[in-house]
LUMLUM-824206 format. One record per residue: residue number from 0; residue in one letter; chain; x, y, z of N, C-alpha, C in turn. Coordinates in Angstrom, 2 decimals. Last residue first. Layout:
REM residues N
NODE  num  residu  chaine       nx       ny       nz      cax      cay      caz       cx       cy       cz
NODE  NUM       A       A        X        Y        Z        X        Y        Z        X        Y        Z
...
//
This chain:
REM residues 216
NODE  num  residu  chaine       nx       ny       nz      cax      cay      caz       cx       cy       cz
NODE  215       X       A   -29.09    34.21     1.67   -29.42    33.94     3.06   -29.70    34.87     3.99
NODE  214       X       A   -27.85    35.08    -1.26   -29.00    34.89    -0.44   -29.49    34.76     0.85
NODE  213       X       A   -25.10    34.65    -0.58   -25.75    35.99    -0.29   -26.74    36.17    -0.31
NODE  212       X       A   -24.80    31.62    -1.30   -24.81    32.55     0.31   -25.36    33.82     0.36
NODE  211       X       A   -25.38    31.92    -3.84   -25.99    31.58    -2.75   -25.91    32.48    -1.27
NODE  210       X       A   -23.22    33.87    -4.63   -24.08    34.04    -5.02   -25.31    33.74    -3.72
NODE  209       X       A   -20.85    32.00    -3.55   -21.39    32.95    -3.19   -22.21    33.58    -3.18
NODE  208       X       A   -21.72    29.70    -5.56   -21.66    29.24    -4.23   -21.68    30.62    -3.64
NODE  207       X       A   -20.76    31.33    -7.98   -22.15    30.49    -7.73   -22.54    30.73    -6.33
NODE  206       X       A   -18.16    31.44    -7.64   -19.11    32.50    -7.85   -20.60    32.52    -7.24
NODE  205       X       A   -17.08    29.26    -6.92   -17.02    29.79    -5.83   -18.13    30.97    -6.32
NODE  204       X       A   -17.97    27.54    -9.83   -18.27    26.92    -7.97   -18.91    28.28    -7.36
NODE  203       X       A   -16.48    29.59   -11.19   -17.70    29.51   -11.45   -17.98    28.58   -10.37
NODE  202       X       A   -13.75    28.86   -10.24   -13.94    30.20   -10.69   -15.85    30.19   -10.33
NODE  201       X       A   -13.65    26.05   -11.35   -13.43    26.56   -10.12   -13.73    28.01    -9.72
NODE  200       X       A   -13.83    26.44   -13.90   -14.79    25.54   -13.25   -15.23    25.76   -11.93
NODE  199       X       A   -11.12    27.50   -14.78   -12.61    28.44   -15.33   -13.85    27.59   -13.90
NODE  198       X       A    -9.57    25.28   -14.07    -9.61    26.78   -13.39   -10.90    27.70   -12.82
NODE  197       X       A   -10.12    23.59   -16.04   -10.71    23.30   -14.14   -10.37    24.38   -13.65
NODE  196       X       A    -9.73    24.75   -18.14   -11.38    24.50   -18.10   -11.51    24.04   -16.72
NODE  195       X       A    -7.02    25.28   -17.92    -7.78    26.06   -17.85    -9.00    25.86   -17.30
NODE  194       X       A    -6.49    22.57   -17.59    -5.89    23.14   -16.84    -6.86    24.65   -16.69
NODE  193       X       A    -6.66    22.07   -20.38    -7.63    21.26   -19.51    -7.59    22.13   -18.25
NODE  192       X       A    -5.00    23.40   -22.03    -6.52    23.81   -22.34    -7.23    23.15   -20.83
NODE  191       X       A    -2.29    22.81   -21.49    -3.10    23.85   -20.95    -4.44    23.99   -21.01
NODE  190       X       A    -2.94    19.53   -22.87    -2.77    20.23   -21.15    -2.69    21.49   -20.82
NODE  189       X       A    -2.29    19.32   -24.82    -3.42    20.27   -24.88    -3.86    19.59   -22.98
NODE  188       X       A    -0.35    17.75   -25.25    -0.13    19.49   -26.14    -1.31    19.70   -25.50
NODE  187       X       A    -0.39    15.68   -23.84     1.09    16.44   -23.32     0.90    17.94   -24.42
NODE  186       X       A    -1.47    14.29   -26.86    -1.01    13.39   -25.22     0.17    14.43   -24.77
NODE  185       X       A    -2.21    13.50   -29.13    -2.10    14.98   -28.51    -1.74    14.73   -27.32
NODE  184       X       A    -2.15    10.47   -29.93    -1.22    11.50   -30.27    -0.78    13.02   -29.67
NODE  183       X       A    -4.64     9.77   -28.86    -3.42     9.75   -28.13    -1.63    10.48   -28.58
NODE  182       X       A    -7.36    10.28   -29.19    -6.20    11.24   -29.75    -5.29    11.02   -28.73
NODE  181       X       A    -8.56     9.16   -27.52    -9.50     8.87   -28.93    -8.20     9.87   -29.52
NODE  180       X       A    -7.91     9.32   -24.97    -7.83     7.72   -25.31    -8.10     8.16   -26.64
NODE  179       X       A    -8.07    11.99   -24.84    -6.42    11.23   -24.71    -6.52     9.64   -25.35
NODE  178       X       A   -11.03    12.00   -24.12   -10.07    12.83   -25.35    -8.62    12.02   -25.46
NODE  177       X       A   -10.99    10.85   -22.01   -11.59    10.15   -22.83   -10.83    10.95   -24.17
NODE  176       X       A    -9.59    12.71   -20.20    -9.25    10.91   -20.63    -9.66    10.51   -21.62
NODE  175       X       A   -10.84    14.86   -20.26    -9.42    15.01   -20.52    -8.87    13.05   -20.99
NODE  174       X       A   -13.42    13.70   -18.95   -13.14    14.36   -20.55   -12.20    14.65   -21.23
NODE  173       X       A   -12.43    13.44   -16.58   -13.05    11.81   -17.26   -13.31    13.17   -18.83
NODE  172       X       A   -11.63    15.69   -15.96   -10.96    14.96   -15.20   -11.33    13.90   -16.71
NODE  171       X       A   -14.41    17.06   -15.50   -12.95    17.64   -16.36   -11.96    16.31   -16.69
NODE  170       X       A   -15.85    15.87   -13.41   -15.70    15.97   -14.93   -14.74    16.46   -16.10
NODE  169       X       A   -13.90    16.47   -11.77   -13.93    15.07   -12.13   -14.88    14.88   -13.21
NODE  168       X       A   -14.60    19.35   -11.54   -13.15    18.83   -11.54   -13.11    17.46   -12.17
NODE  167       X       A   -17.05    18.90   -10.88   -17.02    20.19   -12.49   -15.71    19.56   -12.51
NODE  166       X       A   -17.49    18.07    -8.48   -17.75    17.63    -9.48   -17.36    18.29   -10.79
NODE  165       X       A   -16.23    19.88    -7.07   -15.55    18.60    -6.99   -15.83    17.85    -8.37
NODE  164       X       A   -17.08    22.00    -7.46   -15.51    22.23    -7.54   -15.68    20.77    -8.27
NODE  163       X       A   -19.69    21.40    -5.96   -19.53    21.67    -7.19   -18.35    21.78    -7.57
NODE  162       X       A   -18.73    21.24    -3.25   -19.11    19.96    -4.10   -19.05    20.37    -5.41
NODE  161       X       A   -18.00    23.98    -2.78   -16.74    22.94    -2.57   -17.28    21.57    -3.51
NODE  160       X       A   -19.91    25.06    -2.99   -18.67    25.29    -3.80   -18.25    24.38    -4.01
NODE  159       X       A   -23.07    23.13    -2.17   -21.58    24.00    -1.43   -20.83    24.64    -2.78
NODE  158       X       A   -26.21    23.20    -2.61   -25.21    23.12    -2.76   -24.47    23.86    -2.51
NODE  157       X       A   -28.95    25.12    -0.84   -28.26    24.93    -1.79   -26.67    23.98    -1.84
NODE  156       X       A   -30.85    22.22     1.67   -29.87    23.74     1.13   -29.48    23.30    -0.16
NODE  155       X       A   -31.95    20.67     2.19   -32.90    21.10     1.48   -32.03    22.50     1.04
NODE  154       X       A   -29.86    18.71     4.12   -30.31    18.83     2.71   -31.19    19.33     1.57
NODE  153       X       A   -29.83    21.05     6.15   -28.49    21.01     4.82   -28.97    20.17     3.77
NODE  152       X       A   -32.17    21.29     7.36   -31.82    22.36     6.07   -30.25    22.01     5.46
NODE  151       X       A   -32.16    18.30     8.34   -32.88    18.87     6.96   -32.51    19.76     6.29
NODE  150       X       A   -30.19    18.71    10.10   -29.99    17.44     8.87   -30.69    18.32     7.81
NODE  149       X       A   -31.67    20.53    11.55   -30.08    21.12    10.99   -30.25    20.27    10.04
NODE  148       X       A   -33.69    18.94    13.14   -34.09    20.34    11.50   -32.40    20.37    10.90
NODE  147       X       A   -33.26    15.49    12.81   -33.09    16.91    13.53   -33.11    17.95    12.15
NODE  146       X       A   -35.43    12.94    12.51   -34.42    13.54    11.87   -34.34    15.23    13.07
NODE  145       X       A   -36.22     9.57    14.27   -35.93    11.10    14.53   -35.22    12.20    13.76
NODE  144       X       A   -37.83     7.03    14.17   -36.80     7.45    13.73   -37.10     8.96    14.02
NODE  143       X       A   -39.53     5.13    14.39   -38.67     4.71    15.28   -37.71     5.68    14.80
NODE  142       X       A   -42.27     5.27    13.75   -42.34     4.89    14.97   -40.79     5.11    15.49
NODE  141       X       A   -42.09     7.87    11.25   -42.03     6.16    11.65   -42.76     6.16    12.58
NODE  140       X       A   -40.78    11.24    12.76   -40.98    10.31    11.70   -41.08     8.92    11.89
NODE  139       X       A   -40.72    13.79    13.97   -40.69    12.54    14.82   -41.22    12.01    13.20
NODE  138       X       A   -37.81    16.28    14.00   -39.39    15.84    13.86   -39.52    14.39    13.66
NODE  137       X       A   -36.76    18.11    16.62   -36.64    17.38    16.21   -37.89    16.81    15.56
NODE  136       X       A   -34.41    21.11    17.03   -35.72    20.40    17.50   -35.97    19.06    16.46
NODE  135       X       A   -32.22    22.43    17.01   -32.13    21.28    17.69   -33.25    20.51    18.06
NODE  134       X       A   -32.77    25.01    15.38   -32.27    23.78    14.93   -31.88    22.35    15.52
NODE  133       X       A   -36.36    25.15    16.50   -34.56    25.73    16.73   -34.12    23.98    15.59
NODE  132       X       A   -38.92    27.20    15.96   -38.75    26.09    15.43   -36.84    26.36    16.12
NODE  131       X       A   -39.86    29.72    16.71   -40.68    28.84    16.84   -40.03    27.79    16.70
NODE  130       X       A   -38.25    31.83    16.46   -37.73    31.06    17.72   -38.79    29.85    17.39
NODE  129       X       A   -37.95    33.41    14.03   -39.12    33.61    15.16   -38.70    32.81    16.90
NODE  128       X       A   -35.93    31.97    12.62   -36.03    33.31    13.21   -36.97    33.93    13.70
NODE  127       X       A   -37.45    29.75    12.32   -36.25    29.44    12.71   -36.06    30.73    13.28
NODE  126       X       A   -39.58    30.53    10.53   -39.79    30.27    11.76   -39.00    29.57    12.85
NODE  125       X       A   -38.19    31.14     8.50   -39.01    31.99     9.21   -39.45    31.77    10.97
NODE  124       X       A   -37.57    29.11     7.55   -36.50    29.60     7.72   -37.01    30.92     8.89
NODE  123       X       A   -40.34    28.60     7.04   -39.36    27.40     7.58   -38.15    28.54     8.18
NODE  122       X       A   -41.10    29.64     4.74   -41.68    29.90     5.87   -40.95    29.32     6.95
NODE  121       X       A   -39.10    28.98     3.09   -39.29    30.73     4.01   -39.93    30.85     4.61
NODE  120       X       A   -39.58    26.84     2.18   -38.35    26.98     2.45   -38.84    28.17     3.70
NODE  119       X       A   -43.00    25.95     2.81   -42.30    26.39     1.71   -40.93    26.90     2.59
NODE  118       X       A   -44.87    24.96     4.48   -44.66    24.25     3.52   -44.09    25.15     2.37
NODE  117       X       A   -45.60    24.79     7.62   -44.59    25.01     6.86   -44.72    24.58     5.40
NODE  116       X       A   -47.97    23.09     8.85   -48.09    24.64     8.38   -47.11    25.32     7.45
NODE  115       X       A   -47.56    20.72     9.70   -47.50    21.79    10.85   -47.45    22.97     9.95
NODE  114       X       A   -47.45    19.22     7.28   -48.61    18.83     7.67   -48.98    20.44     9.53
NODE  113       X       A   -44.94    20.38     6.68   -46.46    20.17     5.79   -47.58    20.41     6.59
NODE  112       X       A   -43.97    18.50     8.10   -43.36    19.94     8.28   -44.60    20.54     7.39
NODE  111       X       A   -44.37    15.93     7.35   -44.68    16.31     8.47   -44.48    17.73     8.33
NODE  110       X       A   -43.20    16.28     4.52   -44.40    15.87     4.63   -45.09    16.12     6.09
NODE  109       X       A   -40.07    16.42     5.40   -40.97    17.60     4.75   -42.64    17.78     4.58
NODE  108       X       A   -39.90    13.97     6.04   -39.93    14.67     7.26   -40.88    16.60     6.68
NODE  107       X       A   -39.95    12.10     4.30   -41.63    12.12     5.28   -41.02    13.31     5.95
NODE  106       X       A   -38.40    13.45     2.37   -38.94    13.55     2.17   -40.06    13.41     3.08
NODE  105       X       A   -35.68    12.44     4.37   -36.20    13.66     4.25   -37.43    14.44     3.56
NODE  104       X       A   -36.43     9.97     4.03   -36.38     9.96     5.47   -36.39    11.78     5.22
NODE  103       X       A   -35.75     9.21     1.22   -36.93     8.56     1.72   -37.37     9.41     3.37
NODE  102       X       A   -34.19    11.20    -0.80   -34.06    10.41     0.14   -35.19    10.34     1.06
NODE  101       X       A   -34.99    10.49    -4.16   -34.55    11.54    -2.76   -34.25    10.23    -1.86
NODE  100       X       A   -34.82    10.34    -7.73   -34.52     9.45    -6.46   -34.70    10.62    -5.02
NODE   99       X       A   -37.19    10.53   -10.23   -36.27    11.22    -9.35   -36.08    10.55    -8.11
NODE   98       X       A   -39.56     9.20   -11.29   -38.16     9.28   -11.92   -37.42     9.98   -11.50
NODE   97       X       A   -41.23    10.32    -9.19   -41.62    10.85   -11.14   -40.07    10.38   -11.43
NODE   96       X       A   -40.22     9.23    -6.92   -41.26     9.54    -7.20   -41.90     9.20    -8.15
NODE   95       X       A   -38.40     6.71    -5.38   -37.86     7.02    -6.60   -40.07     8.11    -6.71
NODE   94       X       A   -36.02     7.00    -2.71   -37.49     6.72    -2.81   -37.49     7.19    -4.32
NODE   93       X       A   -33.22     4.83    -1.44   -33.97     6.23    -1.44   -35.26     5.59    -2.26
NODE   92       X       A   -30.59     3.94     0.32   -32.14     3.75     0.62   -32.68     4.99    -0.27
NODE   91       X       A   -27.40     2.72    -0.29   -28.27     4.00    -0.03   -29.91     3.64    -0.28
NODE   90       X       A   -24.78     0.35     0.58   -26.03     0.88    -0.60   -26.73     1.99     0.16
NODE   89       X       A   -21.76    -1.51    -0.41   -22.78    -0.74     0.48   -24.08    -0.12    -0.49
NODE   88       X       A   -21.50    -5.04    -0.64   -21.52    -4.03    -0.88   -22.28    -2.98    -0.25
NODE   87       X       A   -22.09    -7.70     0.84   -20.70    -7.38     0.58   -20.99    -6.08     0.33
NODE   86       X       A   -24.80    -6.93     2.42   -24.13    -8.16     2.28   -22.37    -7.32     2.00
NODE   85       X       A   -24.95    -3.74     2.39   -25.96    -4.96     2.22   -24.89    -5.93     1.76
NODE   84       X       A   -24.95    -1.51     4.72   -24.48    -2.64     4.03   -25.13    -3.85     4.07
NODE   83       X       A   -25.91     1.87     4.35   -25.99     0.43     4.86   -25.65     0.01     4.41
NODE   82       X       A   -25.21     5.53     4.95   -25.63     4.49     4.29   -25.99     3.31     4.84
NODE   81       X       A   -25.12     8.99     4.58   -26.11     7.83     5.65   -26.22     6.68     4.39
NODE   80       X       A   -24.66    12.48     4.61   -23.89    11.00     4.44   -24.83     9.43     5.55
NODE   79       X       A   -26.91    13.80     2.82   -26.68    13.72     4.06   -26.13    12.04     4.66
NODE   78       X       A   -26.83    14.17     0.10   -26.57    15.22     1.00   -26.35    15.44     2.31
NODE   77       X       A   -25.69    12.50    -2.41   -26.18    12.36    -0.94   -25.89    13.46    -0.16
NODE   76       X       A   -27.81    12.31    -5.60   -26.90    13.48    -4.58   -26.66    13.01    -3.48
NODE   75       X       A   -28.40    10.35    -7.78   -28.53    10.62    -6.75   -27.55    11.21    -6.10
NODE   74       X       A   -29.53     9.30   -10.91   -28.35    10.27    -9.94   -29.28    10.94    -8.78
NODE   73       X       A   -30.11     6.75   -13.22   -30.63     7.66   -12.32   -29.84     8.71   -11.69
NODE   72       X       A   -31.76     5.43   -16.03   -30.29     6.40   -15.77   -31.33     7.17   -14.44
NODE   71       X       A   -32.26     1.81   -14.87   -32.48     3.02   -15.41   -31.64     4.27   -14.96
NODE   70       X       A   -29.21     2.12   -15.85   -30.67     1.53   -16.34   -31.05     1.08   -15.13
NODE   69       X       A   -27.20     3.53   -14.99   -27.29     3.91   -16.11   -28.63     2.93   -16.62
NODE   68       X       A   -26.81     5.63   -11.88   -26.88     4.69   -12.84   -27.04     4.66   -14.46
NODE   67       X       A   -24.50     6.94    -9.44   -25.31     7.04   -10.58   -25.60     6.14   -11.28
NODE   66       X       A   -24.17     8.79    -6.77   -24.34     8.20    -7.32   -25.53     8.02    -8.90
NODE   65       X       A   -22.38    11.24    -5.47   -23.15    11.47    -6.42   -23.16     9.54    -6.81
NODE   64       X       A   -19.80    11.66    -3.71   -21.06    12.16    -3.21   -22.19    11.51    -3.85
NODE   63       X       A   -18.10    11.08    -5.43   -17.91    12.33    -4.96   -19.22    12.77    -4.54
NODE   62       X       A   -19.48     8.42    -6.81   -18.10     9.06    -6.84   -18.35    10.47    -6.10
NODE   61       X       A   -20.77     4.84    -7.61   -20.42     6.24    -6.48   -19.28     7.34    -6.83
NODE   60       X       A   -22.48     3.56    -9.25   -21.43     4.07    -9.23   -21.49     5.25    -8.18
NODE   59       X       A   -25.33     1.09    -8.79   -24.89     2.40    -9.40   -23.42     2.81    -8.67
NODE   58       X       A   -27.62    -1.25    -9.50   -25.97    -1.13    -9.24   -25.73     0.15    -9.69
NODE   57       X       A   -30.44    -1.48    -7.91   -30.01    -1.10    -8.68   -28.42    -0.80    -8.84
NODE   56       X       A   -33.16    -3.30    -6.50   -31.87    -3.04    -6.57   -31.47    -2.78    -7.59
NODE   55       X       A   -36.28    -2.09    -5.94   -35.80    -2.87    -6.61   -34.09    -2.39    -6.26
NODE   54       X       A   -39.71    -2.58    -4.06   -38.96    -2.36    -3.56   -37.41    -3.06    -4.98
NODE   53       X       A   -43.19    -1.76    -4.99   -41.73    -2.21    -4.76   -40.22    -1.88    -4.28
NODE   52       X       A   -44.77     0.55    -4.70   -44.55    -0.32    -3.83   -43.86    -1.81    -3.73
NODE   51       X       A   -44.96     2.05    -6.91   -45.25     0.99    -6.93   -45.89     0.15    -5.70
NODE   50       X       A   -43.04     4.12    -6.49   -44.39     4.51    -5.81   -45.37     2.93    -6.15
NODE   49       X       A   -39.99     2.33    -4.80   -40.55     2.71    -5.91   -42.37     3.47    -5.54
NODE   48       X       A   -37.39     2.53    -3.18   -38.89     2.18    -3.13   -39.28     2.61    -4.17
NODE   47       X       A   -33.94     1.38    -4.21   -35.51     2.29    -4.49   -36.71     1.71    -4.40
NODE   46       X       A   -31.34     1.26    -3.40   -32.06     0.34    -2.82   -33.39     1.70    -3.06
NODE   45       X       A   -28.38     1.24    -5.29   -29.33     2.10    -5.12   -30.64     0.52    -4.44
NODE   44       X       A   -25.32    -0.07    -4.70   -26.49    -0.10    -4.36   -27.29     1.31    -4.27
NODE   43       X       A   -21.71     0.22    -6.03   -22.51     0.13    -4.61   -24.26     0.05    -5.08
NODE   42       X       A   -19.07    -2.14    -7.45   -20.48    -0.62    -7.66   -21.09    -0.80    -6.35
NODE   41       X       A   -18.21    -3.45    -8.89   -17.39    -2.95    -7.83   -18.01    -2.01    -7.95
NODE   40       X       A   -18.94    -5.63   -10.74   -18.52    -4.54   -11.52   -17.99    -3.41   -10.20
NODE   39       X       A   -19.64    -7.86    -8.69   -18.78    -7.80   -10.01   -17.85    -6.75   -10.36
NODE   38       X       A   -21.63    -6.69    -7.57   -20.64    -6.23    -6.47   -19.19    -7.28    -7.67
NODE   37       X       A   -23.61    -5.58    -9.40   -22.85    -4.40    -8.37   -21.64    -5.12    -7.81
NODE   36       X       A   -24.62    -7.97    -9.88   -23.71    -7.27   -10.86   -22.97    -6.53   -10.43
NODE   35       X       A   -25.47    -9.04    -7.30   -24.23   -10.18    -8.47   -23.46    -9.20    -9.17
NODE   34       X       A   -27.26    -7.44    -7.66   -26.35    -7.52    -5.60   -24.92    -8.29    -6.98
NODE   33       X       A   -28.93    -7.93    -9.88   -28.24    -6.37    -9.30   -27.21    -6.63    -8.39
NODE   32       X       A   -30.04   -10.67    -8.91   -28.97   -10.36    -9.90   -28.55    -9.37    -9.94
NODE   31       X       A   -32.07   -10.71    -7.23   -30.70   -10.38    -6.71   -29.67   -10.77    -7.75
NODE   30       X       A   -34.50   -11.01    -8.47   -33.96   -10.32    -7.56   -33.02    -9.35    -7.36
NODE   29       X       A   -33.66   -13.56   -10.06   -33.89   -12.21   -10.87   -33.72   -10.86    -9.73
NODE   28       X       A   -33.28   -15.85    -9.31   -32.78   -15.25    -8.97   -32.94   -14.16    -9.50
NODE   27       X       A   -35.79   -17.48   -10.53   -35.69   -17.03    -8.97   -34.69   -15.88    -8.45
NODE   26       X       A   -35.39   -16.96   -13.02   -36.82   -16.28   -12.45   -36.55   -15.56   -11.11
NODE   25       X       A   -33.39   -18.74   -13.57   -32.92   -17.14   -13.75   -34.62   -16.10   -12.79
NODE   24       X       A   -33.96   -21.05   -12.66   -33.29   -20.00   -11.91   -33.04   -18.88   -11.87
NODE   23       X       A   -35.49   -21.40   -14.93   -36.42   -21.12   -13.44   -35.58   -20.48   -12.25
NODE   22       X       A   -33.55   -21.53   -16.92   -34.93   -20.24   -17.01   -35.70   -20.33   -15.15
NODE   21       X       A   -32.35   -23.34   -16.29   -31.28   -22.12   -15.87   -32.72   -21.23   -16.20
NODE   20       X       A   -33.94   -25.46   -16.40   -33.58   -25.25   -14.97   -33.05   -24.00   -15.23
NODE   19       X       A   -34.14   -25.45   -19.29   -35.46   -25.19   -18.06   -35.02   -24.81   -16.72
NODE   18       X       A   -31.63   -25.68   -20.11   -32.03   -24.53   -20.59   -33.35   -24.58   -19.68
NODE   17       X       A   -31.46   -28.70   -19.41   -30.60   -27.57   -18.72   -31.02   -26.32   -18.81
NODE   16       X       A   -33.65   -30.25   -20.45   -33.89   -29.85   -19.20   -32.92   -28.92   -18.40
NODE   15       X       A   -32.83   -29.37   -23.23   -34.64   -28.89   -22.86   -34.42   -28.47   -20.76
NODE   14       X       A   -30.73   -30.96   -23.21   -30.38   -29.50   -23.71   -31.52   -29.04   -23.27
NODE   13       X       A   -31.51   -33.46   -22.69   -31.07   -33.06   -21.89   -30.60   -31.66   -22.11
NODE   12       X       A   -33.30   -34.29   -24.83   -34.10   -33.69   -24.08   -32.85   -33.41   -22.99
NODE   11       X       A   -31.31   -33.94   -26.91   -31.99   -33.00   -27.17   -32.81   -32.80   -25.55
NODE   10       X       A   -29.87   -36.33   -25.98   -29.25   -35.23   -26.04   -30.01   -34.00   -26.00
NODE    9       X       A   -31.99   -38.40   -26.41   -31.36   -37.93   -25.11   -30.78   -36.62   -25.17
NODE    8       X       A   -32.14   -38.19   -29.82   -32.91   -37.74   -28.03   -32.86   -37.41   -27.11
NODE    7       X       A   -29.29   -38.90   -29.76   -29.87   -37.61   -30.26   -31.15   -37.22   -29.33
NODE    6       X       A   -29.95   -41.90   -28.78   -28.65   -40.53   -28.45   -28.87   -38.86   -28.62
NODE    5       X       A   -31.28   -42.66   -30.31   -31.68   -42.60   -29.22   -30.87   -41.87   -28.12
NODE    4       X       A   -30.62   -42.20   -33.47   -31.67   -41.79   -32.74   -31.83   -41.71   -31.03
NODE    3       X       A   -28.35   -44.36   -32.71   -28.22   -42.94   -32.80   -28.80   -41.76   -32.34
NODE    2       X       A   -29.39   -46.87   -32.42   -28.91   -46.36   -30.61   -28.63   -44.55   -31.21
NODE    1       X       A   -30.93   -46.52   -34.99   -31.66   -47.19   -33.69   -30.66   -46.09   -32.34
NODE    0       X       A   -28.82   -47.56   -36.22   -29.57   -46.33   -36.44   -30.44   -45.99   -35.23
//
């Protein structure tokens, strides 16, 4: 009875010291369990400063410009193609405010543009057609980094057609599937309907997207 007990002990305190070590690892590695999941699940990197002043990894899905997560649910636009690689996977730098991601490097640059008097689209654009400002001028951000105005007004522009196409399409796209998976029976009858709704989609881009432009 004796060596039982003393088996059962053992046993118990060796279940205490596996379940301790995997809690202190899980502490340590808490980090970089995002880098584990992202590059598992074949996802790229949201890398968000936070106003915290943290800094956290987040595995989000890329597709057509647009990344996205789902905890916390974020989306991010990239308007101005610029990434890094972190270890195996790639990732995007941005700055998270009120629960909205930007991008960290266009936001100080709007903050400088601020700080010279600009601080609304038209005055900006204004002073592109004054000569004061050219699109090849440059505003000095950091110590070590330079954005040029052109970068900025494409990302402080409206969206293209062409992105919206893209996206309204690949939504179409993942609603036509998901319908097919939950009614596989209709599989091949309600292909005109879809066909339409990326027509209609496309239709409404270029409207839009003109619309814009004729602002300018």
């Amino acid at each position: 009875m004796d060596i039982i007990f003393l088996l059962i002990y053992a046993f118990v305190m060796i279940l205490i010291v596996i379940f301790g070590v995997m809690a202190l690892a899980y502490v340590w590695l808490k980090p970089v369990l995002p880098y584990l999941t992202a590059k598992l699940q074949k996802k790229d990197i949201l890398l968000v400063l936070g106003k915290d002043g943290r800094l956290r990894m987040i595995p989000a899905k890329y597709s057509s410009g647009m990344y996205t997560s789902s905890d916390p649910p974020y989306s991010f636009l990239q308007r101005v193609p610029k990434a890094y690689r972190f270890g195996d996977v790639q990732s995007v730098l941005v700055h998270d405010g009120w629960g909205i991601v930007v991008d960290p490097d266009m936001l100080e640059t709007l903050h400088e543009l601020n700080e010279k008097g600009y601080t609304t689209y038209d005055e900006l654009e204004e002073a592109l057609d004054k000569g004061e400002i050219k699109k090849s001028d440059v505003v000095r951000i950091h110590a070590f980094k330079d954005i040029d105005i052109d970068i900025l007004l494409q990302y402080v522009s409206e969206p293209q057609p062409s992105s919206i196409k893209a996206h309204l399409e690949e939504s179409y796209a993942s609603f036509v599937d998901e319908y097919y998976g939950l009614h596989p029976e209709n599989k091949g009858s309600n292909m005109n309907v879809a066909l339409i709704l990326m027509a209609a989609g496309a239709v409404v881009a270029v409207v839009i997207g003109s619309n814009w432009m004729g602002m300018w």
